[in-house]
C-alpha positions in Angstrom: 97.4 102.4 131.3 93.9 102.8 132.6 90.6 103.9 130.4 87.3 104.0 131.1 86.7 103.1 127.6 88.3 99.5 128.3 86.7 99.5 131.7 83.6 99.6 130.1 83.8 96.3 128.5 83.4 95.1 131.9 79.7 95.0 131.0 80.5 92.3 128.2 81.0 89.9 131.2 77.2 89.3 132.1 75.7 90.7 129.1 72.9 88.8 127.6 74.7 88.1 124.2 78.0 86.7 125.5 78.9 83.0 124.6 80.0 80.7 127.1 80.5 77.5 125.6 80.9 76.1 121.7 78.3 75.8 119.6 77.3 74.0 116.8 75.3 74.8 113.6 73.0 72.3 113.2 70.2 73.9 110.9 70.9 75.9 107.7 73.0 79.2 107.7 71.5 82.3 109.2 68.5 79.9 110.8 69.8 80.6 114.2 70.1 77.2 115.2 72.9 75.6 117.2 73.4 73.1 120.0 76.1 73.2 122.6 79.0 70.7 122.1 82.0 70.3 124.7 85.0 71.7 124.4 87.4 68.5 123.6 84.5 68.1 121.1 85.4 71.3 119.4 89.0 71.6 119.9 88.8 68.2 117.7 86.7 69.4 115.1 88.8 72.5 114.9 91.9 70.2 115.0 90.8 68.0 112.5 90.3 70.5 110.1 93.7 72.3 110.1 95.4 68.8 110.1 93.4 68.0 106.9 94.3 71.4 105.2 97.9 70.8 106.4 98.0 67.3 104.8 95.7 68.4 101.3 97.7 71.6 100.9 100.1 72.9 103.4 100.3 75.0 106.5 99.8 78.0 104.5 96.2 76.6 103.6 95.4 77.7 107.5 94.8 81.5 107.8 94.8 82.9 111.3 92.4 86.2 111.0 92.9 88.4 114.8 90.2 90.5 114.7 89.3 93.2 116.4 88.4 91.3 119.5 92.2 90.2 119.9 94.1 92.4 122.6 97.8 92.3 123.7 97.2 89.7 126.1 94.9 87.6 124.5 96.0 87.2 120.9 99.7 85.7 122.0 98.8 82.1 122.3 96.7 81.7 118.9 99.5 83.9 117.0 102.2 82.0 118.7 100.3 78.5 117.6 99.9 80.2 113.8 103.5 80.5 114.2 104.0 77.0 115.2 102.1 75.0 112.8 103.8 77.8 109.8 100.1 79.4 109.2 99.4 82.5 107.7 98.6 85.5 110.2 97.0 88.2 109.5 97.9 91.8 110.4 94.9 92.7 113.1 95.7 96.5 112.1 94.9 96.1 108.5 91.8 93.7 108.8 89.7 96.2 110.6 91.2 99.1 108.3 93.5 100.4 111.0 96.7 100.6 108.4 97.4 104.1 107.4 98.8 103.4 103.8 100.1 106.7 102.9 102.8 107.0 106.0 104.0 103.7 105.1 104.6 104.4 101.8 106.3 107.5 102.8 108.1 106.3 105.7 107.8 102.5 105.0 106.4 101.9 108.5 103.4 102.5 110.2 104.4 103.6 113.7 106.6 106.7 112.9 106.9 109.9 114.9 107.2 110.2 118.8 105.1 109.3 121.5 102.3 110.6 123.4 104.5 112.8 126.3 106.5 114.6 123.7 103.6 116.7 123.1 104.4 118.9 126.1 107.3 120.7 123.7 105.2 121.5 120.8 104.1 124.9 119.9 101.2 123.8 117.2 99.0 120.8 117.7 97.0 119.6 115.1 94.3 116.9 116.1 93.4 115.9 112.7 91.2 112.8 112.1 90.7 112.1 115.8 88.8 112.6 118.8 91.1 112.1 122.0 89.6 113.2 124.4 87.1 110.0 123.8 89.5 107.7 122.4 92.9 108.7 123.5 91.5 109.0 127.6 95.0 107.8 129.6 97.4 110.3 127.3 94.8 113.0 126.4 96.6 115.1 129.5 99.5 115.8 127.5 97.2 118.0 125.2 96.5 120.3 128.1 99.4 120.7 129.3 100.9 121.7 126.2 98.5 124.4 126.5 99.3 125.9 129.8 102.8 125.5 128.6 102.1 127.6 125.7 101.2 125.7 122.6 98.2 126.1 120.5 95.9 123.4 119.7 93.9 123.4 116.5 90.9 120.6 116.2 90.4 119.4 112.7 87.3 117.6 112.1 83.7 117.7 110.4 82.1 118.0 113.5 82.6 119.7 116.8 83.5 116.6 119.2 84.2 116.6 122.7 87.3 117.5 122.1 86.2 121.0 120.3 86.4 122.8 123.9 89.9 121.7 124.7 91.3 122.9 121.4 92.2 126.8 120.6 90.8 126.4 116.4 88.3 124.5 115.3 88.6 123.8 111.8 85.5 122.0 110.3 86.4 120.5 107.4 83.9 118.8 104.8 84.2 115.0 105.1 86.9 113.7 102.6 88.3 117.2 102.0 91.6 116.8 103.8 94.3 116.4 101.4 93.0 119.2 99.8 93.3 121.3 103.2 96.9 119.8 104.0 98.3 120.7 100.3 97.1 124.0 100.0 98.9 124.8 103.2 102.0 123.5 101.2 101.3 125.4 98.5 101.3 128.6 100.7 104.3 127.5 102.7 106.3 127.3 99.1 104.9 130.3 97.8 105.5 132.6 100.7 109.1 131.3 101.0 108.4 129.8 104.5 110.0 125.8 103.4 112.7 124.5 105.5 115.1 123.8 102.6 118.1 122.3 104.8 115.6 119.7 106.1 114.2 119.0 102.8 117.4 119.4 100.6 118.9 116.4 103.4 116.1 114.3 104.8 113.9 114.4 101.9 114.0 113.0 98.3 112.6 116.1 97.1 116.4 116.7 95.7 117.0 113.7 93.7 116.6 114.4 89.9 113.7 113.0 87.9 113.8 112.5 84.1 111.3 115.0 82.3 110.6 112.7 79.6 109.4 109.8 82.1 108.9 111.4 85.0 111.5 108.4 86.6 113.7 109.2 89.3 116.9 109.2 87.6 118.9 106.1 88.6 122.3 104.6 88.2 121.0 101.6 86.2 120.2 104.6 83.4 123.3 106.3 83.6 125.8 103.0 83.3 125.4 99.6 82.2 125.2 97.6 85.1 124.0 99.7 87.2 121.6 99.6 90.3 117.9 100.6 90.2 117.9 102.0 93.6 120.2 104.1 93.4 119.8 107.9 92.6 121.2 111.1 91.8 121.4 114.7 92.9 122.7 117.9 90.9 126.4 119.1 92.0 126.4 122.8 90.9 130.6 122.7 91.7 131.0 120.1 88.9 127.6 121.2 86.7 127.2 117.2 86.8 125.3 114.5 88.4 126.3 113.4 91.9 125.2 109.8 93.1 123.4 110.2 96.6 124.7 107.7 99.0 122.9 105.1 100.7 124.3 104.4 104.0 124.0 108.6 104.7 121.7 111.3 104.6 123.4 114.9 103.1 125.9 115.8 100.9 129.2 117.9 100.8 127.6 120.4 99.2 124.0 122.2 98.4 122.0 120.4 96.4 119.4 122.6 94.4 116.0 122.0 94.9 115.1 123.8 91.4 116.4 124.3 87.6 116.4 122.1 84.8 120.0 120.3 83.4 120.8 117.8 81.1 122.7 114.8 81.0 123.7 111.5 79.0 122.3 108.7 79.7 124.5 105.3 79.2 123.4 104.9 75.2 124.4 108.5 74.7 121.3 109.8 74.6 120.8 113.6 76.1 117.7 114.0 78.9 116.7 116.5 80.5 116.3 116.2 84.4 115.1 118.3 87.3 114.9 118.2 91.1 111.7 116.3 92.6 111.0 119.6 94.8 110.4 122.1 91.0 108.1 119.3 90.0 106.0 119.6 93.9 106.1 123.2 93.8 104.7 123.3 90.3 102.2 120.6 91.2 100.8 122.3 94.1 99.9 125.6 91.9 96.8 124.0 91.3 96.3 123.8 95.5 95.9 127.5 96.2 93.4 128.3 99.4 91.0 130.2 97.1 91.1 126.3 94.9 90.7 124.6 97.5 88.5 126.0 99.8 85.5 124.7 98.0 86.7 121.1 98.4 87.7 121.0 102.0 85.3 123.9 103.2 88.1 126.0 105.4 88.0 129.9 104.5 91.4 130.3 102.3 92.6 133.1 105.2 92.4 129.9 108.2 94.3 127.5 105.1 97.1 130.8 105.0 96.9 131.2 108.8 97.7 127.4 109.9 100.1 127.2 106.9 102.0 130.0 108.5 101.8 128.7 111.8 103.0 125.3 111.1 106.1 126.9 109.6 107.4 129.1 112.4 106.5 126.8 115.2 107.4 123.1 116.5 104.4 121.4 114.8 103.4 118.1 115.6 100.5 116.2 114.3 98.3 114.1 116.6 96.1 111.6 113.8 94.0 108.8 114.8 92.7 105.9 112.3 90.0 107.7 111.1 92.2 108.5 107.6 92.7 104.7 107.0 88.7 103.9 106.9 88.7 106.9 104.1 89.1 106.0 100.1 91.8 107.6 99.2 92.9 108.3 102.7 96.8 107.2 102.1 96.5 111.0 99.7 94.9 112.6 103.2 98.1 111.2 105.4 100.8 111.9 102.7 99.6 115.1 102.6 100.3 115.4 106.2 103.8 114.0 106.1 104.4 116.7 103.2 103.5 119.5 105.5 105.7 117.8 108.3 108.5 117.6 105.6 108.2 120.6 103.9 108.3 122.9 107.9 111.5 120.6 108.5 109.1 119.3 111.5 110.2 115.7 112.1 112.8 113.9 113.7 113.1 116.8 117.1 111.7 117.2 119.6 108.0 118.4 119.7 107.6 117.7 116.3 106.4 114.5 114.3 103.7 112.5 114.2 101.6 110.5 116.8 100.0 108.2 115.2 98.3 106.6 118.2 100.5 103.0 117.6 103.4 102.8 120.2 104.4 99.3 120.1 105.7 97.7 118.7 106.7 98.7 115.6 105.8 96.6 112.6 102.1 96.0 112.9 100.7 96.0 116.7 100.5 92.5 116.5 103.0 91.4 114.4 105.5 90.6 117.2 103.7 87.9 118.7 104.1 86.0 115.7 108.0 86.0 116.0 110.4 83.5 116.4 111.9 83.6 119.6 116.1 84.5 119.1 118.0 81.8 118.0 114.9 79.4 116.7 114.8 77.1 114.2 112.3 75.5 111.7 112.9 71.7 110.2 113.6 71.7 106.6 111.3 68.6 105.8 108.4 67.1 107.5 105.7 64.6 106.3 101.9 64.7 107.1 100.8 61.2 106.3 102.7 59.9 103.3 102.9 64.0 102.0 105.8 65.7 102.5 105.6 69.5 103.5 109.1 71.3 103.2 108.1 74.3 105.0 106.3 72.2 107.9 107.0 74.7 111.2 107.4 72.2 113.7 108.2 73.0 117.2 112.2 72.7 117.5 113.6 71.8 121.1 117.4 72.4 122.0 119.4 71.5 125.2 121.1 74.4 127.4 122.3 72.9 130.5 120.3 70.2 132.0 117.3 71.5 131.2 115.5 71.3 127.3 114.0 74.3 126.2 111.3 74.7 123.3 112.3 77.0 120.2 108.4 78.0 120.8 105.6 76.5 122.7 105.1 72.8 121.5 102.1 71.6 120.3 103.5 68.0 120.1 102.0 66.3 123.0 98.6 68.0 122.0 98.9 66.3 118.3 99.7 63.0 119.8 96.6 63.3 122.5 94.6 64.3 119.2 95.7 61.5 117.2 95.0 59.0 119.9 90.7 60.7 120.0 90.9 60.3 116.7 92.1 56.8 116.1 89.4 56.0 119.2 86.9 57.7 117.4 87.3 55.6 114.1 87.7 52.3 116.3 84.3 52.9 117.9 82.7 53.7 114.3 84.0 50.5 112.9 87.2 51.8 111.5 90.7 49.8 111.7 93.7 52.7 111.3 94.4 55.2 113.1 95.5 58.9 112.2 99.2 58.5 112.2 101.1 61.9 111.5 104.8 61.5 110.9 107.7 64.7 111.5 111.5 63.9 109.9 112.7 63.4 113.0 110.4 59.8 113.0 107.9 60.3 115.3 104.6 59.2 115.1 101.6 59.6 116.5 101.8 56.6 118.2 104.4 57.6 120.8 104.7 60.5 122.7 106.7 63.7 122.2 108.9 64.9 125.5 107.4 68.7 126.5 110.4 70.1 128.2 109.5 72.4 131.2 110.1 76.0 130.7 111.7 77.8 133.5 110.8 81.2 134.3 112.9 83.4 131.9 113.8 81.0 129.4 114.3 82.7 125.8 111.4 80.3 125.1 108.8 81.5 127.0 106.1 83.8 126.0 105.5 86.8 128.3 107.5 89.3 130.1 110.3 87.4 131.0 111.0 86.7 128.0 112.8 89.7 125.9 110.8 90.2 122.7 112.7 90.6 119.4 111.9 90.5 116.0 
């Protein structure tokens, strides 16, 4: 995709401020002064440094940190290396604050919904916590032409953007004050009868039971001795008992309520009384009327009743940018999104959902580079000097045909041609061993590791010829 947003980084090429070659501190820190070094003089010192952390502490002692600078193509070779050498990468996404916390702890992921061109069959658009037509340029068209196909597009946002004009509502909103917007829409979709129970009673836990003297889901491991903690129970009014809710299947043979109070035993015969998660929601969300929270979130209570009622009758989806992850609080701004979703039965069809701007892949925008390619292995032992590190992540080579091809790229030859600077360093400066670094299969730095050749295609090779997989 093209954007004039990335094209303008163009400028970065011959700006004033870019650096071209390493530097060195040589004065104290924040002096400003450095000298220029080559660059087999800096890949050394780098190298020497994360060969000394691996040999004082382990791999794990090196920490990989992205950035925001990274990009898709750019960031594969230094994840892929973390990889290699078993360092610790970090997730680019949460670093700069880019991790929406609430959806995963409702969905447990943090790419959910559908993508950008599903748009075109929603009725209801919000655009909450975003500005697309700035930061969203190559996919921003599908928001129009939802509108001359018919759906309504309602801007929430503190201030009226560039993307105001586009939008059928704008709904300023006081900085901060979402949740309290998105919840007292739920409060008016349960008071005004408008909730999708099918969807919630069946893709929701808002019909499991939860113990009124605990507030505890009610699980198995309460029930019967021996039993599991993640396992939970619904209220079968055929049998006026406890059913257990599978977990390899969403639904039941029969309609779970979403209200009332019951008792049962638990396993030590002791009566409790238990209710569906849904009566506890609805009760909690008496205290999120429009008139209570307009003052919070600054929306008139008649817009909070007039988007509430919207998002019920029509294909809602929810377009949300990162915005909500640089908030405090801001996981309570996104589950209260995914409660409205939930609670309208809008999730999982089409028009409907969330788009959440992250596309691919699906774990972390990054994460993927730092996977093993299918079928890799790691050595169980190695030894760094006279140490030995058991979860060493040495490059692993097999044979397929008459060709050898690397597990992932090998850094083998590069630690040899390191050790080899380093022993000539220490020879020149008067010293009389050289850096010898020793794997489990016996070679040393001394001799040379083979690098096989990768042919175009191989499982082993990063890029597009290779299939990605987690």
């Amino acid at each position: 995709m093209g954007c004039q947003k990335g094209a303008a980084w163009s400028a970065q090429i011959d700006s004033e401020d870019r650096v071209l070659h390493p530097l060195r501190r040589t004065g104290e820190r924040g002096s400003g002064q450095w000298e220029r070094i080559s660059w087999d003089e800096a890949n050394d010192i780098v190298a020497d440094a994360i060969l000394d952390a691996i040999e004082e502490s382990g791999p794990e002692a090196v920490i990989v940190d992205e950035g925001p600078e990274g990009g898709m193509l750019t960031i594969g070779g230094y994840l892929r290396f973390a990889n290699t050498i078993g360092a610790v990468s970090m997730d680019g996404n949460a670093t700069v604050n880019d991790v929406p916390a609430g959806h995963i702890l409702t969905f447990g992921s943090m790419a959910v919904g559908s993508s950008a061109e599903d748009t075109f069959n929603s009725e209801l658009v919000f655009v909450w916590h975003t500005n697309p037509a700035y930061t969203r340029i190559p996919v921003f068209h599908y928001l129009t032409e939802a509108r001359y196909h018919g759906a309504e597009i309602v801007l929430i946002a503190p201030d009226f953007s560039p993307s105001a004009p586009h939008a059928d509502y704008f709904v300023p909103v006081v900085p901060g004050g979402d949740a309290a917007l998105g919840l007292a829409m739920c409060q008016v979709i349960a008071q005004e009868g408008l909730v999708d129970e099918e969807f919630v009673r069946t893709q929701t836990d808002l019909s499991l039971l939860v113990r009124t003297d605990t507030g505890e889901l009610l699980r198995e491991s309460h029930m019967k001795t021996g039993g599991r903690d993640n396992r939970f129970f619904v209220w079968d009014p055929g049998t006026s008992s406890v059913h257990l809710a599978a977990d390899d299947r969403l639904g039941f043979d029969f309609e779970a309520p979403l209200t009332g109070c019951f008792t049962v035993e638990l396993a030590a015969g002791e009566p409790v009384e238990v209710t569906p998660a849904y009566q506890l929601l609805v009760e909690r969300l008496a205290d999120f009327t429009p008139e209570a929270a307009s003052p919070h979130c600054g929306v008139h209570p008649e817009v909070i009743r007039t988007l509430a009622r919207k998002a019920a009758t029509r294909r809602t989806k929810i377009w949300e940018g990162f915005d909500t992850a640089k908030h405090y609080h801001g996981d309570l701004m996104e589950r209260a999104m995914d409660l409205l979703l939930a609670m309208t039965g809008n999730w999982g069809r089409s028009g409907r959902g969330l788009d959440t701007l992250v596309g691919w892949p699906f774990e972390g925008a990054y994460l993927i580079e730092m996977k093993d390619p299918p079928g890799s292995r790691r050595p169980t032992s190695c030894t760094v000097g006279s140490r030995a590190s058991p979860t060493c992540s040495r490059p692993a080579s097999t044979t397929t045909g008459s060709s050898a091809i690397p597990r992932w790229p090998s850094s083998s030859s590069c630690t040899w041609r390191r050790s080899r600077r380093r022993a000539r360093r220490r020879s020149s400066s008067g010293g009389t061993t050289a850096a010898t670094r020793r794997y489990s299969n016996g070679r040393t730095g001394g001799e040379p590791a083979a690098v096989p050749r990768v042919r175009r295609g191989d499982p082993g090779r990063m890029g597009p010829a290779r299939a990605s997989g987690p």
